[in-house]
MIMI-238084 format. One line per 2 residues: their letters; for each residue x, y, z of C-alpha. Coordinates in pm, whole numbers. Layout:
REM residues N
a) X Y Z  ...
***
This chain:
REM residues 376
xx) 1393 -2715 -997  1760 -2697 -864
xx) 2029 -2931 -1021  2264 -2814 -741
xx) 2294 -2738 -421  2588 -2657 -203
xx) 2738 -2850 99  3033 -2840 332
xx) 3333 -3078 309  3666 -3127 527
xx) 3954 -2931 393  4329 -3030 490
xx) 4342 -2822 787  3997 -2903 913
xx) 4147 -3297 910  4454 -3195 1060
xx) 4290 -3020 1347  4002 -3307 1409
xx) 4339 -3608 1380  4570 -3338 1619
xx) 4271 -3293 1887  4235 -3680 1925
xx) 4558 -3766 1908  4655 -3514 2172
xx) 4412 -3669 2378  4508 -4023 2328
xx) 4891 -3954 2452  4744 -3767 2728
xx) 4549 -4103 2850  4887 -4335 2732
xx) 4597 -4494 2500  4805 -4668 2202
xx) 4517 -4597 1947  4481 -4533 1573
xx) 4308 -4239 1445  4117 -4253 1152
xx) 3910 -3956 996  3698 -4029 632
xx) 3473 -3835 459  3130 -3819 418
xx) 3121 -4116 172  3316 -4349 426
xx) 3637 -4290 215  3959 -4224 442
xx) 4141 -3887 447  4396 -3985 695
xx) 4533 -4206 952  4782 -4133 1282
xx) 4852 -4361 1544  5048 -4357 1853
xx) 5328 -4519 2013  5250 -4914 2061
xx) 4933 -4875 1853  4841 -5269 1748
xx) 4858 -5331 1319  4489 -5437 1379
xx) 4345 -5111 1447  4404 -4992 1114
xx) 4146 -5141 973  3951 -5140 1260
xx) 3916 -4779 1327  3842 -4746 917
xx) 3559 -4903 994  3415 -4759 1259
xx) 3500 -4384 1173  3311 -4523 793
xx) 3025 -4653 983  2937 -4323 1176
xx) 2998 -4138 822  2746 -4339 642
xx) 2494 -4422 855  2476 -4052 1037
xx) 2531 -4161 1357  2805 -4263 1643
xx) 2844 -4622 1546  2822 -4769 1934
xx) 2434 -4689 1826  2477 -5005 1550
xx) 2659 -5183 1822  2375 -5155 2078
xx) 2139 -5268 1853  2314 -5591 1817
xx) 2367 -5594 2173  2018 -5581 2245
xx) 1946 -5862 2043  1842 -5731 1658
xx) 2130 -5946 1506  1974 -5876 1198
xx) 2182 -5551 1257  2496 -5718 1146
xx) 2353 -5737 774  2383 -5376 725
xx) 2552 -5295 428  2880 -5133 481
xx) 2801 -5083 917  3073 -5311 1166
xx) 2877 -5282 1446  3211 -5143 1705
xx) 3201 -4852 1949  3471 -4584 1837
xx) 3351 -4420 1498  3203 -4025 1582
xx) 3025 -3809 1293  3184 -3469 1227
xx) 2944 -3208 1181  2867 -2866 1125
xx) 2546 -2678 1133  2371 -3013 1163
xx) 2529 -3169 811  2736 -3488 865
xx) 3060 -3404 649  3308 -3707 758
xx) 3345 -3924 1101  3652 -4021 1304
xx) 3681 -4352 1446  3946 -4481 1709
xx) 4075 -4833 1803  4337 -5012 2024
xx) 4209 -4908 2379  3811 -5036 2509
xx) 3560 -4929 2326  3461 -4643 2572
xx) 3816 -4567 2551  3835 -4559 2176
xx) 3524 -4373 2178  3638 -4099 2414
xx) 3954 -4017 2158  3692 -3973 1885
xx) 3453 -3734 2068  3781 -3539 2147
xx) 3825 -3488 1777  3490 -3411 1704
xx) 3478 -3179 1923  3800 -2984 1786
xx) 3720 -2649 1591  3803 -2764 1223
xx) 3744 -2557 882  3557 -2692 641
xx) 3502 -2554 258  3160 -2515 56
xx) 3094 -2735 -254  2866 -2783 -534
xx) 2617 -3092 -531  2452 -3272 -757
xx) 2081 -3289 -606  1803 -3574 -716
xx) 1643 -3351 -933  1972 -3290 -1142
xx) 2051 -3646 -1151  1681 -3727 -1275
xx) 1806 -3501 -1599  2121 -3643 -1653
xx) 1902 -4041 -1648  1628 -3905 -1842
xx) 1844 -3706 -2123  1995 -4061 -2159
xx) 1636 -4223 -2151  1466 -3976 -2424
xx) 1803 -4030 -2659  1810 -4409 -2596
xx) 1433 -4428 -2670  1458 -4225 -2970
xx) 1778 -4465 -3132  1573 -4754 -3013
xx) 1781 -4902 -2774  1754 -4990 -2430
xx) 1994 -4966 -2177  2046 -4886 -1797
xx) 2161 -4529 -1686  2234 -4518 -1334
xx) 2356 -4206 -1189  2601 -4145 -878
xx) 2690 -3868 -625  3076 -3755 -585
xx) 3139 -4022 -395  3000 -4295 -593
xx) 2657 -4371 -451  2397 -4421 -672
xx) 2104 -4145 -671  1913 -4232 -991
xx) 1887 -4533 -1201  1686 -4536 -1525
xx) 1604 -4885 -1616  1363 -4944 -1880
xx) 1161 -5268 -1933  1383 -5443 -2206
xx) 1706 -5370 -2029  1894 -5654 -1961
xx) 1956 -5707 -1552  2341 -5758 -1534
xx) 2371 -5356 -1679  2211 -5257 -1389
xx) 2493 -5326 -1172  2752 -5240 -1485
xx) 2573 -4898 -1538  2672 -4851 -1171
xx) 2993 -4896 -1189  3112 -4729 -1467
xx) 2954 -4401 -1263  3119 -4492 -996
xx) 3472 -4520 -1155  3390 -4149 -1356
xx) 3295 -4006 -998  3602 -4144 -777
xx) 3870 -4071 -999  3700 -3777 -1143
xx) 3745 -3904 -1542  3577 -4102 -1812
xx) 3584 -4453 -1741  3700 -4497 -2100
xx) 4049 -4357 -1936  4067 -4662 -1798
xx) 3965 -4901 -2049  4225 -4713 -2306
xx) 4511 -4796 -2087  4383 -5176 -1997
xx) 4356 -5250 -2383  4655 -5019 -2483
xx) 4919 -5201 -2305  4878 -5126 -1948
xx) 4674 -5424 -1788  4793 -5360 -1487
xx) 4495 -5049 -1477  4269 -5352 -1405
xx) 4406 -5360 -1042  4272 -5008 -996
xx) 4080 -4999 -644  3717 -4959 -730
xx) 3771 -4895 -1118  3613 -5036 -1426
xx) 3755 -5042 -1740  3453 -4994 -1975
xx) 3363 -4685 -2139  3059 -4532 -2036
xx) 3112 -4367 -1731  3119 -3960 -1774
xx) 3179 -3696 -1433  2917 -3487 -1452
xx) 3154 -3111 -1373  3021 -2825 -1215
xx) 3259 -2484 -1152  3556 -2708 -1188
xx) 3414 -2956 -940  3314 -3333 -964
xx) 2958 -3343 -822  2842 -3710 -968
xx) 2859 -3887 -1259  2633 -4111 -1472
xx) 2728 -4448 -1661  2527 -4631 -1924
xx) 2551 -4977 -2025  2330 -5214 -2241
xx) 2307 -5022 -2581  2384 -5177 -2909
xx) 2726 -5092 -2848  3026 -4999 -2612
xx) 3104 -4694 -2812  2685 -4589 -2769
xx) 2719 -4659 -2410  2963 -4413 -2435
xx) 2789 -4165 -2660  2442 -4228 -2431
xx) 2675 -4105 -2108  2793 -3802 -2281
xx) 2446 -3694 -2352  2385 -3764 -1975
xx) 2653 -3566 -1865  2576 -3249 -2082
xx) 2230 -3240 -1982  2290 -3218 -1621
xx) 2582 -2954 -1672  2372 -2752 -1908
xx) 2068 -2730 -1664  2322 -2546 -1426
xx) 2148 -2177 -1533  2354 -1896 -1532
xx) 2133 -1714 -1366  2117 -1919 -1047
xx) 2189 -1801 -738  2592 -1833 -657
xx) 2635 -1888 -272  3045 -1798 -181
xx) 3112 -1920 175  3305 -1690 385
xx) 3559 -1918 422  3609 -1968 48
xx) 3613 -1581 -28  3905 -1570 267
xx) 4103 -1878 57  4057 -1700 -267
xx) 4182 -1339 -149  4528 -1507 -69
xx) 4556 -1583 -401  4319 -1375 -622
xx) 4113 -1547 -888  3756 -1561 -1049
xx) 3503 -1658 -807  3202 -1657 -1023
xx) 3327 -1723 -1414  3000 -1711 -1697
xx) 2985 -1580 -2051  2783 -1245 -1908
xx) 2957 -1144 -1610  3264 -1213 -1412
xx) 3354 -1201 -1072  3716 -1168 -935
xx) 3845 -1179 -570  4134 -924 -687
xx) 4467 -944 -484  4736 -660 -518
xx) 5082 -600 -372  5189 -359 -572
xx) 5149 -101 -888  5060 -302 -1231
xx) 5079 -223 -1618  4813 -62 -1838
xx) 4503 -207 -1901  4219 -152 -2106
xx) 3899 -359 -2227  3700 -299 -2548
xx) 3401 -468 -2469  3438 -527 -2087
xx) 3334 -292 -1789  3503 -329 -1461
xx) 3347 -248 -1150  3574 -243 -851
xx) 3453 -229 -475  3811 -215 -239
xx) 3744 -483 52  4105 -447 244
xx) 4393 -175 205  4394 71 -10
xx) 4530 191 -357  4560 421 -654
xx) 4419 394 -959  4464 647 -1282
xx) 4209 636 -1529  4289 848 -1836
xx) 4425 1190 -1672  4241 1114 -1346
xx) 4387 961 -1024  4175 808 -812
xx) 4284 706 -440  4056 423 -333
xx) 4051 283 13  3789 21 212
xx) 3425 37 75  3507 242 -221
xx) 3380 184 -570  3524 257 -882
xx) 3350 196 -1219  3564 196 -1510
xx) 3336 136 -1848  3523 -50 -2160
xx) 3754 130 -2379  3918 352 -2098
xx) 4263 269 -2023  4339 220 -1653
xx) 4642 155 -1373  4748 90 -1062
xx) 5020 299 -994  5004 235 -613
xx) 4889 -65 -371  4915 -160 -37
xx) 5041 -508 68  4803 -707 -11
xx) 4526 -477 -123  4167 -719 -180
xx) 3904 -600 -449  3613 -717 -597
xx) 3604 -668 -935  3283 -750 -1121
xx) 3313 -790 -1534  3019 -732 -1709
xx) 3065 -802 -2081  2890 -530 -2324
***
């Protein structure tokens, strides 16, 4: 059973170049549009429009670059349903049934949509497919799957049972869509929607909901007009190598404070079934980010693993209960270990164990290392 699994979002510059490619071809064809690219979950990641571009197309190109995120598919599809007479269409939950929204995808995985208005709707749908079409990055994530939200709900479900209360657990992915709902027969109904939306307020703004609740009832009531929040604790964000991959919210126990206490156990369970020794997957793109910086990639209480950046000689180091195991990646260096120099350069190894003292005395600009800390 995996808890998570790993998928691709938009980063900055992979919105930059989908918004630049459309926009480009927009002035090209004197269209006065507006450009709209979301995410996966519908939710906008930014907006350009051109010259002359109508107020009205804000919204409308929100919607239709939301509709071909959600519903997988380039929303004229919902509009030619409607057109060919299933009205019933219209009903679709969160769909506006307008030619101009495009999915963005890569390796067959819908990770956001652009949508375009101002222009016809073939128009408005040609600016789209020119963004779509652009060559934008993207980054690797963690993801909460079904199976690890099913262990967050039933972690809450074994605890509830055992204190002999019964509320509703409802779990959520990042982006606040519900995955899992535990309801059990003496729950009452209205904490099945409540449940939902405390998960949802601990997903999208990556906190307790009690955050919010604190600040409505401690003198700051204007938290109440927070887009999409709820003010009642019992929402946790379920956190998995530093990122938000869902969340879980509980409502209907005896209290508020054991809703709270019920989505805490929730969230630990579903973090906790993250095993160490799962398989780490590091995308090519993310090893590239990390090496301009340096940092841990993979960080557990066994082993380490650091995308080491150099520019230069460093101070002394040693580690009593730490080896290091260095493999050089880019440049080259030297290292002295005890009375020993070592020169290392591209595909090198160098295995120092813990208690010897060791330095770089020389490295190139920017010299890249993996450096793999096994604790002993």
């Amino acid at each position: 059973m995996s808890v998570i699994r790993t998928r691709k979002v938009l980063d900055t510059q992979g919105v930059d170049a989908v918004i630049a490619a459309a926009y480009e071809a927009a002035v090209a064809k004197g269209f006065r549009v507006v450009i709209v690219v979301v995410d996966a979950s519908g939710r906008m990641l930014a907006l350009r429009r051109t010259e002359g571009a109508q107020p009205a197309s804000d919204q409308v190109a929100i919607d239709k670059a939301r509709t071909a995120a959600i519903f997988v598919r380039p929303s004229r599809e919902i509009e030619r349903q409607v057109s060919d007479g299933r009205l019933g269409a219209l009903a679709l939950h969160g769909a506006r049934a307008l030619t101009g929204g495009i999915p963005l995808t890569v390796d067959g995985e819908v990770v956001g949509a652009i949508g375009t208005s101002g222009e016809t709707p073939d128009e408005d749908e040609s600016v789209s497919i020119a963004g779509a079409q652009a060559d934008f990055s993207t980054v690797t994530v963690p993801a909460l799957t079904y199976a690890g939200a099913k262990v967050a709900a039933q972690a809450v479900a074994a605890a509830a049972t055992a204190r002999g209360v019964a509320p509703v657990a409802a779990v959520v992915d990042a982006g606040g869509e519900l995955m899992y709902l535990w309801r059990p027969d003496q729950a009452q109904v209205a904490s099945v929607g409540v449940a939902t939306d405390k998960a949802r307020t601990a997903a999208i703004y990556r906190r307790p909901s009690k955050d919010f609740e604190d600040q409505a009832s401690g003198g700051r009531p204007s938290a109440l007009h927070l887009a999409g929040a709820v003010p009642l604790q019992g929402g946790m964000p379920i956190v998995v190598d530093g990122h938000v991959v869902g969340a879980i919210g509980v409502s209907g126990a005896s209290s508020a404070d054991e809703d709270q206490e019920l989505a805490v156990v929730g969230q630990q369970a579903a973090q906790a079934a993250v095993e160490p020794g799962d398989a780490v997957f590091i995308s090519s793109e993310t090893l590239r980010a990390k090496f301009e910086t340096g940092g841990l990639l993979v960080d557990t209480p066994a082993y380490k693993l650091d995308a080491g950046r150099r520019t230069g000689p460093g101070e002394v180091e040693l580690h009593e209960q730490v080896v290091d195991i260095m493999q050089v990646v880019a440049g080259n260096a030297k290292v002295v270990t005890g009375e020993t120099a070592h020169e290392l350069a591209v595909g090198d190894v160098l295995v120092i164990p813990n208690g010897v003292p060791h330095q770089f005395v020389d490295a190139s600009d920017p010299f890249h290392y993996f450096v793999t800390k096994v604790q002993v």
